[in-house]
N, C-alpha and C positions, 0 to 999 in steps of 0.2 A: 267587557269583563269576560274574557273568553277563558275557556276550561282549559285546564289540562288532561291527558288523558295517563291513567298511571298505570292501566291494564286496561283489558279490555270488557270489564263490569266495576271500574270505579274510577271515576273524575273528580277532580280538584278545582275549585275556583278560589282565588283571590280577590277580597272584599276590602274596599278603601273608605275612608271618609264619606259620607256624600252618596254612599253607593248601597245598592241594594239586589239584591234577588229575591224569587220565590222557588220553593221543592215542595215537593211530595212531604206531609208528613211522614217520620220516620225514614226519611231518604238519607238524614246525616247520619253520616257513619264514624265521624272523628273532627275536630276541630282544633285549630291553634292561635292562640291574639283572642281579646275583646272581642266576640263574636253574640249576638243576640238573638233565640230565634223565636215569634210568637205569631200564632194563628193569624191568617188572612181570611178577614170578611167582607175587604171589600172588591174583591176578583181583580186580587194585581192592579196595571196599568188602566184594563180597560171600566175597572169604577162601576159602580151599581148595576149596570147594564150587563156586563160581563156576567157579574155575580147571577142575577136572576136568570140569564139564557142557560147557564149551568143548572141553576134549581128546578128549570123547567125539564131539562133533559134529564132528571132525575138523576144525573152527575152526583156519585160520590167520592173525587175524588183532592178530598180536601188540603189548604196549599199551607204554607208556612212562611213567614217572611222574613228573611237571612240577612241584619245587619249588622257593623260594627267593623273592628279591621281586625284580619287575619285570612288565615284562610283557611278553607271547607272541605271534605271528602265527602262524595255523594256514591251512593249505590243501593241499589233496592233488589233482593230476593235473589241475587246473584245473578239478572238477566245481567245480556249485553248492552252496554250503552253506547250509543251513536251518538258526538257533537256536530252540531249543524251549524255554520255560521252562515248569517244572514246579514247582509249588504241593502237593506232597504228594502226586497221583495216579501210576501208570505208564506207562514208556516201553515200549511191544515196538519193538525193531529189529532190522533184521540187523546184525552184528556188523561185517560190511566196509563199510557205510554209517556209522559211529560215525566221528565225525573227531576229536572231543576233550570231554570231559565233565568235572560240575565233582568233584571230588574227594570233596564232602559225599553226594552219592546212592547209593545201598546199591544195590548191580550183583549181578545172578542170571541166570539161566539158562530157560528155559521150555520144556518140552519140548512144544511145535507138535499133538503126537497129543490132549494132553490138554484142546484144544479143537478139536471136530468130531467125535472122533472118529478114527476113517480117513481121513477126507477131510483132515483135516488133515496125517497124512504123508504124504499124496497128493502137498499143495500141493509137501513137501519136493524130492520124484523128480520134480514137474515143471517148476519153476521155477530147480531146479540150485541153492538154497538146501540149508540142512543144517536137521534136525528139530529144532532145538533155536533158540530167539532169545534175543536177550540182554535183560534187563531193568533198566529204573535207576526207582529209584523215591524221593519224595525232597520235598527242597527244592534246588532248582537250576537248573542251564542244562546245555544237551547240545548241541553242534554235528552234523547228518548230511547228510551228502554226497547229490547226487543228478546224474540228468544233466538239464541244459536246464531247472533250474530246479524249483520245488515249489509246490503248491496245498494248501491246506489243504480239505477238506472234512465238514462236521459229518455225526456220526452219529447217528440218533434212532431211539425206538423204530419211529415211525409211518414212518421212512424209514430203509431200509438203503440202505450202499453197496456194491454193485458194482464192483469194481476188477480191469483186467487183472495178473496176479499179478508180471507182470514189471514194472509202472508200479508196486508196492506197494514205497512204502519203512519207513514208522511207523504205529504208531496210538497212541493211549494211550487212558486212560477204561474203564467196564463194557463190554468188548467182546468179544463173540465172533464166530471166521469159524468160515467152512467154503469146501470147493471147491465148486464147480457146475458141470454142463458145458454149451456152449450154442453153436449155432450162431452164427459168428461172422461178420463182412465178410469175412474172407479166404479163409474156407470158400468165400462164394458168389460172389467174384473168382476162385475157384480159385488163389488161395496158401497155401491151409490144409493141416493134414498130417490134415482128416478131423473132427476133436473141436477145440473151441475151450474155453479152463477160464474162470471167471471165481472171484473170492475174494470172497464175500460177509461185510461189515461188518453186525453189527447189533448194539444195544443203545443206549449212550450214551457219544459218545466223537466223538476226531477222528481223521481217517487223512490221514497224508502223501502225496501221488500226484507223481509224477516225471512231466516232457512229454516223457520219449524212456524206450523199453521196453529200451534198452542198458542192458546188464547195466556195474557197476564193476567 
């Protein structure tokens, strides 16, 4: 079910028989056809499980389930939205970046600690994210929200990326982070609060980076 893109803060998908997605509450912005949309309680694809790794992460960010035939415009608070299509490999995102996905992707939970280590519940207490991301892994499309737009950047073994943790919106592919801490420009402008963190990408894979570190 892949999206169209109609600008660059609103996407369109097309919904058939048989078919299904999940969005953001309040993420429809317009509809056209037989279109249905009602609360999801049982965490998408990934089923009870899903549900509760959300509840524990104190996740509020609750989904809707889009069926029927016609088709949808999506957009939420005027950010930019990025479609990702995904060939079988995984999504990590945050949860309140997720605008609407395609219904075929098996949706789970990852608990953040179980790469890095510590440093990865580090990343959680400092970037005001929750320990846990959400996962779609699949064949399909996923729409996620960003501010001022999105860069794709590839990951390689021979080259990690470095990412301010508040510009991270996705990655997917063999990847593992961890925090890092480093003296940053703000520190030596004296805007800093002392420690500068950065989220180091490596392995094989791409990561989402956002042009404004404002939080959605």
């Amino acid at each position: 079910m892949p999206f169209t893109t109609l600008n660059s803060r609103i996407v369109e998908a097309r919904i058939g028989p048989g078919q299904r997605m999940f969005s953001q509450r309040g993420a429809m912005l317009a509809y056209r056809g037989e279109v249905s949309f009602t609360p999801n309680i049982q965490g998408g694809q990934g089923g009870i499980g899903s549900m509760l790794g959300r509840r524990i992460a104190g996740e509020a960010t609750p989904l809707m389930t889009v069926e029927g035939t016609g088709t949808v415009m999506f957009g939420h608070g005027g950010h930019h939205v990025q479609v990702v299509d995904l060939t079988g490999e995984t999504l990590y995102v945050e949860a309140d970046r997720l605008l609407a996905f395609d219904g075929a992707l098996q949706q789970g939970t990852m608990f953040m600690g179980s790469q890095g280590g510590v440093m990865g519940m580090v990343r959680g207490q400092v970037t005001g994210q929750g320990l846990f991301t959400t996962t779609l892994k699949g064949v399909g499309s996923a729409a996620v929200m960003a501010h001022g737009g999105v860069i794709e950047l590839p990951i390689t073994p021979q080259r990690p990326v470095h990412v301010d943790p508040q510009a991270y919106v996705a990655h997917r592919g063999d990847v593992r982070n961890k925090l890092s801490t480093a003296l940053g420009w703000r520190d030596m402008v004296g805007r800093g609060s002392g420690e500068a963190f950065q989220l180091e990408l490596s392995g094989q894979g791409t990561v989402y980076v956002q042009a404004s570190e404002e939080k959605l």
